[in-house]
N, C-alpha and C positions, 0 to 999 in steps of 0.2 A: 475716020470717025467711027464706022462699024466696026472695024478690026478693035478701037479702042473698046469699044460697047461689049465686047465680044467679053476680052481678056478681062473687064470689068465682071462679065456676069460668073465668069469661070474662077475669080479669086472669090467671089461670093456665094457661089457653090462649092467652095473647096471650104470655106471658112464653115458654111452650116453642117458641112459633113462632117469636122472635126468635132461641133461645136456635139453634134450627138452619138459621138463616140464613145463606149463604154466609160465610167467614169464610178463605176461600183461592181463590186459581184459577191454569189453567196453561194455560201457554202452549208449543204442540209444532213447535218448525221441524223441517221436514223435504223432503229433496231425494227425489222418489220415480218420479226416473230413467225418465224418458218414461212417465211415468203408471205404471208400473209392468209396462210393457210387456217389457220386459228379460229377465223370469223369468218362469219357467211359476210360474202361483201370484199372479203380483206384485198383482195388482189387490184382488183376493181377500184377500188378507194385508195390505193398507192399512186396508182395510174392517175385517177383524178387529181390528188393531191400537188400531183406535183407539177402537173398541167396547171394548177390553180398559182401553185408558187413561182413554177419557173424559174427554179435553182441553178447554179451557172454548175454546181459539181454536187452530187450525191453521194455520201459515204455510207452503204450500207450495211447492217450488222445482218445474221443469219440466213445466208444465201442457200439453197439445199440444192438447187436443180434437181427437184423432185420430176418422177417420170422419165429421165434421159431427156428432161429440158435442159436448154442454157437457159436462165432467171434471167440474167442479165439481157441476150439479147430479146427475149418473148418481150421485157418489159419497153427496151428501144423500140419493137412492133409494132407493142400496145398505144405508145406516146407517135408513133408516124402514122398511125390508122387516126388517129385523133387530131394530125397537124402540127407536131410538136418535134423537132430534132434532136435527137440524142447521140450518143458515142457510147460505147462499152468493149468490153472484151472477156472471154471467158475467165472464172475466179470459183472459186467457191467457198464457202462459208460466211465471209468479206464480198462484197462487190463495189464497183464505185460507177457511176454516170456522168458525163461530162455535156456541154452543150457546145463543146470547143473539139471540133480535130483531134483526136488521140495520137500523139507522134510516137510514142514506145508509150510497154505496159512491162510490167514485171513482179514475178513473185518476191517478194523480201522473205515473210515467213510464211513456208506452207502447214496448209492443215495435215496434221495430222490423230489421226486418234480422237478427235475432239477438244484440242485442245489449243485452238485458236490460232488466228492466221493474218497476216499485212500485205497488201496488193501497193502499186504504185503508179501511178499514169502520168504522164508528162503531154504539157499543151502549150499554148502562147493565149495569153490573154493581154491586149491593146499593145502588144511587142512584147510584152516578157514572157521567159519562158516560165513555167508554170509547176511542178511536181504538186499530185494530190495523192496520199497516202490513205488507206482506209485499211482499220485493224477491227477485228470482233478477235481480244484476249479469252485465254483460258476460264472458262467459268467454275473450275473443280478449286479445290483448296481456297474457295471464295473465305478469307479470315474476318472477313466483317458479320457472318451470320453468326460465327462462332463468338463473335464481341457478345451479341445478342442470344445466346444460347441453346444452337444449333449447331451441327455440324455441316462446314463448307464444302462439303463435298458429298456429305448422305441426307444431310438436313433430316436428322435426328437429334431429339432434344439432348444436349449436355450438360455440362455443368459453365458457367462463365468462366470464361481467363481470368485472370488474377494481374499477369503483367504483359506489357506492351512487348517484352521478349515473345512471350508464348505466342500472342499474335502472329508478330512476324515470321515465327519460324514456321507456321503453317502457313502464312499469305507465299511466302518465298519458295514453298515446295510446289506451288503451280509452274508454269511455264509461262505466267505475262509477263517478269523479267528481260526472260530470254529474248521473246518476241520485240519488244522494245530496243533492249544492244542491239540488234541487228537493224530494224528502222533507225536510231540516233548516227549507226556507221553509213546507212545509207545516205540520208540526210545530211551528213558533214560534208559528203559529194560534191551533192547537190549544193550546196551553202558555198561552198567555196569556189564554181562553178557561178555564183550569181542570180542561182533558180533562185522564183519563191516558193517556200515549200510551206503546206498544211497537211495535217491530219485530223482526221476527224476518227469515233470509232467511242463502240460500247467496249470499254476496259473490264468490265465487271471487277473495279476495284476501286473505294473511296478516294477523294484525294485530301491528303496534308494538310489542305490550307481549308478543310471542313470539320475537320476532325481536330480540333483545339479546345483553349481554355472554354471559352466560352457557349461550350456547344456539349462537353462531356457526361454532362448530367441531362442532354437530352436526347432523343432520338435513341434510347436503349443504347446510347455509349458507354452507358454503366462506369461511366468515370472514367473514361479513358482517353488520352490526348495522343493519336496515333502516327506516325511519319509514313504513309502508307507511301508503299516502293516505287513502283510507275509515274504515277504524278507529279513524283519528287524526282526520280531522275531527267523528268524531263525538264522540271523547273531547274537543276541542274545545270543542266544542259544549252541553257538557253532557251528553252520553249516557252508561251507563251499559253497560257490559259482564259483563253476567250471569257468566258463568261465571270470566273471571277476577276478577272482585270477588273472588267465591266462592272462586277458589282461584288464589291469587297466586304460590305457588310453580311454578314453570315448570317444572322439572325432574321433578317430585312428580307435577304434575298438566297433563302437556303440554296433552290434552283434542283429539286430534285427531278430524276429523271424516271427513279423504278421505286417500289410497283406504281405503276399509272389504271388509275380505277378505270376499268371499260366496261358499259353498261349492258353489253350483250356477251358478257362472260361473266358467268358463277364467280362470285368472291374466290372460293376454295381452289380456284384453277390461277388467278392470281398473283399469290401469295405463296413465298417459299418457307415465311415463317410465322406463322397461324397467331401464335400469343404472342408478338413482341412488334415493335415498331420500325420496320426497317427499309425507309425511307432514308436514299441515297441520291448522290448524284454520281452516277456512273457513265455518262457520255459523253461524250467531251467534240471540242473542235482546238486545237494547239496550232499556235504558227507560231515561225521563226521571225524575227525584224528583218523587215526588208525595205529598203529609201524607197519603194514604190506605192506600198501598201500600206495602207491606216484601217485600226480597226474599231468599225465604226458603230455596231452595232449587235444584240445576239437577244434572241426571246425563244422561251421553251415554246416546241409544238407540241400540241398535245392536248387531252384534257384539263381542267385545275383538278380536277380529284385525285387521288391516290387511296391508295391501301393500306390501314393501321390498323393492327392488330385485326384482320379479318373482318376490319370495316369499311364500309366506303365512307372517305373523309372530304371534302372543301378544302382547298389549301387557302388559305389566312393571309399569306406572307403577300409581298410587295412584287414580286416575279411576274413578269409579262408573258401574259399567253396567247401564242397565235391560237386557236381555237380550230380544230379542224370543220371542216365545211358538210361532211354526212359522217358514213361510218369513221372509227377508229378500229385501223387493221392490226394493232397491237396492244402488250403491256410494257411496252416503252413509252416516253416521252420523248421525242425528236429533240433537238436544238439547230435553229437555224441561224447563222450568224451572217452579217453583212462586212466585207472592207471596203475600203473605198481604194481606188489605184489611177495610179499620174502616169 
């Protein structure tokens, strides 16, 4: 009878342990504007923030390792001096955080020159194996400022394009192309290997499915209905665009990411393009379909304010905002997405 009692209590402790076994995880891009160097506080408020959200993977945009730091690991220090577990490995410009076991890391595209870079980690999350990809693209030959009448690379005033060619021929002269083929060749690897793979990362490039009919005459599209290159090869490709899955209505749910208004930075510091409106959504989180994973969830972090034309504005739209908790250590908007996994 105790032997029974026994093997009874240990199929009911086997069952409650399964029963609280991961059964969600999230993934947080976020651009955190020279390490968070920018704002008094910045660094400090990364650290908290993410103790507060407790992201299962961090994709970070502008890593510097200013000082003969590593970014990456001061910040795993900063999160274990406070109780918090993390994972990383050296990267720069890009970085990424894990709360899982790092089993391999690897450069896909290195920085060079400034002109953007894709890191890649591999882990297991409740048995599967896992690849988390994080890119900060080229910010030069930016063709969307030029839509608005700037130049994307001096942001000096010009004259506006005329056609969706002239666009593209200056968007394509950057290097976030590039960086992409070689993440998409990475990732077919992995895919075909059975990984789940995401990426998360600031493109600094609009995507396709923002830039249409119904949107051309606003946001200083100046009429123009664009296929912009990265977001479409991935859509391509197969990849999957979190946030607008989620929410298809454009209008409804613009979901921009830059400029994000921060109240302890000057307007003038900003804004790249002083008189025109150029509210984008440039950050993304992309997965592959995988039978494990469902995706369930994604809301901008960030303030609701942005920057239009050199004002601080309230955004209007219907977009969910996780709201951060004290400082804002950038002029980015986060997106923090949720899946669910079996």
């Amino acid at each position: 009878m105790r032997k029974l009692l026994w093997i009874c209590l240990l199929l009911i402790a086997s069952i409650a342990a399964k029963s609280q076994e991961q059964s969600e995880f999230t993934v947080l891009q976020w651009n955190i504007w020279q390490e968070g160097t920018k704002v008094t506080g910045g660094y400090d408020a990364i650290v908290d923030e993410i103790i507060r959200l407790k992201p299962d993977f961090v994709t970070f945009s502008e890593v510097r390792n200013y000082n003969n730091t590593r970014f990456c690991d001061r910040i795993v220090q900063s999160l274990k001096a406070k109780g918090e577990t993390y994972y990383s490995f050296y990267s720069y410009d890009s970085g990424l955080l894990s709360r899982h076991p790092i089993t391999d890391s690897l450069t896909i595209f290195p920085e060079k020159d400034d002109h953007g870079s894709i890191y890649k980690m591999t882990s297991k999350i409740k048995g599967h194996k896992i690849a988390v990809y994080t890119a900060h693209l080229d910010y030069l030959n930016d063709a969307y400022y030029n839509v608005r009448g700037y130049d994307g690379s001096t942001w000096e005033e010009i004259p506006v394009p005329q056609t969706v060619l002239e666009v593209l021929k200056v968007n394509d002269a950057s290097l976030r192309d590039d960086a992409i083929k070689e993440f998409i060749a990475a990732a077919r690897k992995d895919i075909a290997e059975g990984t789940i793979v995401i990426l998360g990362g600031d493109f600094n490039e609009p995507s396709h499915l923002d830039w249409i009919r119904d949107t051309k005459d606003l946001y200083d599209h100046n009429g123009l209905i664009i296929p912009w290159t990265v977001p479409l090869m991935l859509d391509n490709n197969g990849f999957i665009d979190t946030y607008r899955t989620l929410y298809p209505d454009v209008l409804s749910y613009p979901g921009f990411t830059f400029p994000a208004d921060n109240p302890l930075v000057p307007v003038e510091k900003l804004t790249w393009t002083p008189k025109s409106d150029e509210r984008d959504r440039i950050d993304y989180v992309f997965y592959y379909p995988h039978p494990a994973i469902e995706l369930k969830d994604a809301v901008i972090f960030g303030p609701q304010g942005s920057i239009v034309k050199s004002q601080r504005t309230s955004e209007k739209s219907k977009d969910n905002f996780l709201l951060p908790q004290g400082v804002w250590p950038t002029d980015h908007k986060g997106l923090l997405v949720t899946f669910d996994i079996n």
